[in-house]
N, C-alpha and C positions, 0 to 999 in steps of 0.2 A: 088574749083573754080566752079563757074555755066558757064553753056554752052551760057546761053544767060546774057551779062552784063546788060541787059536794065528787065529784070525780076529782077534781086537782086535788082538793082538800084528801084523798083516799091516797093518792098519787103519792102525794109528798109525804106522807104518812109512811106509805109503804116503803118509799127511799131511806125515809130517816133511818126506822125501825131496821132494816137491810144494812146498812152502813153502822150502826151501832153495834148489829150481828158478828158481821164481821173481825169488827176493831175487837168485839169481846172474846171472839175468837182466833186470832191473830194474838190478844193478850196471854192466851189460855197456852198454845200451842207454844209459843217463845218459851213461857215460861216452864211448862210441863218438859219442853225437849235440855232446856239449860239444868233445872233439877236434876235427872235421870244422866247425863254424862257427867256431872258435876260428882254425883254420887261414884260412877264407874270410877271416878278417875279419882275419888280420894280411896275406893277400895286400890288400886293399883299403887297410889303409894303406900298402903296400909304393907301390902308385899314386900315394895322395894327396902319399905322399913326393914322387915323383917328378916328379909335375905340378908340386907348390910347386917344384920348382929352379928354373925360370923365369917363378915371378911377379911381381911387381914387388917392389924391396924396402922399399918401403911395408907393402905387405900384408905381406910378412917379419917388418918389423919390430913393426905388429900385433900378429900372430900369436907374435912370438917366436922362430920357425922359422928355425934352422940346420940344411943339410942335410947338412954333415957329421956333425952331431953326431945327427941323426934316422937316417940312414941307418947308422951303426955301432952304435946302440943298438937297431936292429928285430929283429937275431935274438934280442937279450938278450929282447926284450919277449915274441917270439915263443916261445921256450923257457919263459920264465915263464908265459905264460897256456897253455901247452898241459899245463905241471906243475898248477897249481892252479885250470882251469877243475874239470877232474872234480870235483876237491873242491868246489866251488859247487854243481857240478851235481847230485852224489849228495846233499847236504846240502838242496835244494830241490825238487829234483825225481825221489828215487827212490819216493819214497807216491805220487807220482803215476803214476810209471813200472810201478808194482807192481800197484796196481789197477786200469790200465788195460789191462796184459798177463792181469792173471789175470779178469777179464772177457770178455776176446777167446778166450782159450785154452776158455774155460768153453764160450761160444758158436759155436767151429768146431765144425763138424759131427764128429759122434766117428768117424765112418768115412775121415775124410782124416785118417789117422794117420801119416803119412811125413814124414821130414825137409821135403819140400820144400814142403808143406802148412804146416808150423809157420814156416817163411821166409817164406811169402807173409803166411801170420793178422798174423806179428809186423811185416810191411812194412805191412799194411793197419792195423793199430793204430798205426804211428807216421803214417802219414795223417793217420787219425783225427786223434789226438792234436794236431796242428799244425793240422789245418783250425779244431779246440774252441777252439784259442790262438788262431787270428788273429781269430776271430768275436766270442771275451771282447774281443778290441785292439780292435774295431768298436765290440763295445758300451760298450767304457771310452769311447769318441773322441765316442760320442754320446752321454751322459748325462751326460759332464760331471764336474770335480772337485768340483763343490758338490751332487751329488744324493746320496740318501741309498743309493743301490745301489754306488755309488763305494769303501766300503770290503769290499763285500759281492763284489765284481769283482776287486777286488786281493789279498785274502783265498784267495781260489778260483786265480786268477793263479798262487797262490806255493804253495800247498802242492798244487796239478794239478798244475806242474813245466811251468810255462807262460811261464814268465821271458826265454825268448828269443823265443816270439812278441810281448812284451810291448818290446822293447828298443827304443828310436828308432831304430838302424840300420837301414836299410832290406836292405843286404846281408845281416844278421843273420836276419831274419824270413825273408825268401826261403831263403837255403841253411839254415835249419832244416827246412825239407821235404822236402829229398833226405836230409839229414843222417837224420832220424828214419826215414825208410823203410829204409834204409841198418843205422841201428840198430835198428829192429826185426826187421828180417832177422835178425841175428848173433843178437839176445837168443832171437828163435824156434829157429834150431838150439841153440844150446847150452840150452836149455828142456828142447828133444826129448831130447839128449845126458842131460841129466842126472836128467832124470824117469818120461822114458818110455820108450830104451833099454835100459836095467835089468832094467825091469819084461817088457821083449819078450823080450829074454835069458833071463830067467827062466823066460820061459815055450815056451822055445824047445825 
């Protein structure tokens, strides 16, 4: 039992409100970084389209490729993976999104308290975050599918929220880097906005 009910009562207040920060920030970020490569990577096929119009059509027929029928279905494509990457996204990668922010947040220094402090922390943790992924892609590439760290990499992979540094696109891996700085900028103001505004007001 606390001596003073109106200190716990503040306490737990301030937990919630923190923890819901977070989550909304964790939400933001997922989905801001899955948009923004989702986008790269339909511009990339918008290219591939483009370049196959005139390859031979041997390789055409290989491949299968019709560019009328490729070129009228790319916004459909595009519309679609920009509707339901987030859902991937938040579904793999907000635990990782979460405790990566609230680790960061933890460790900025408590006297850079300003919005623009909390954009930098949340651009520097999606750094982070992307450097963690391409280096697990490194160690995936060198240990091989038959080592016994192999599922112990892919395990970590999926539930870090490491899934796009992990992709064979090579456009993918690259624009996850701006993508993620990008979103952790937005997750860090609206963090600020929702956790620690309040509480400034309050005490305003």
């Amino acid at each position: 039992m606390w001596p003073y009910p109106n200190m716990q009562r503040s306490s737990s207040t301030k937990m919630i409100r923190t923890g819901a920060a977070l989550a909304a920030a964790a939400l933001a970020a997922t989905t801001v970084t899955s948009m923004m490569v989702s986008l790269v990577a339909s511009v990339a096929d918008l290219l591939w389209i483009l370049d196959m119009r005139d390859a031979s059509p041997e390789l055409k027929s290989v491949l299968g490729f019709d560019f009328g029928q490729s070129i009228s279905q790319w916004p459909i494509e595009v519309l679609m993976s920009l509707l339901f990457s987030p859902f991937w996204a938040i579904l793999f990668g907000f635990v990782g999104a979460f405790l990566f922010l609230a680790v960061g947040f933890l460790l900025k220094p408590s006297r850079l308290n300003k919005p623009r402090h909390y954009a930098l922390a949340g651009a520097a943790i999606g750094l982070i975050h992307s450097t963690i992924g391409v280096a697990l892609r490194l160690v995936d590439q060198r240990v091989g599918p038959t080592s016994d760290w192999e599922e112990v990499i892919q395990s970590v992979a999926g539930w870090g929220g490491f899934i796009l540094t992990s992709m064979p696109r090579t456009e993918v891996v690259v624009a996850t880097f701006p993508a993620t700085i990008v979103a952790g900028a937005v997750a860090g103001l609206l963090y600020f906005r929702l956790a620690k505004e309040p509480a400034a007001l309050a005490h305003a």
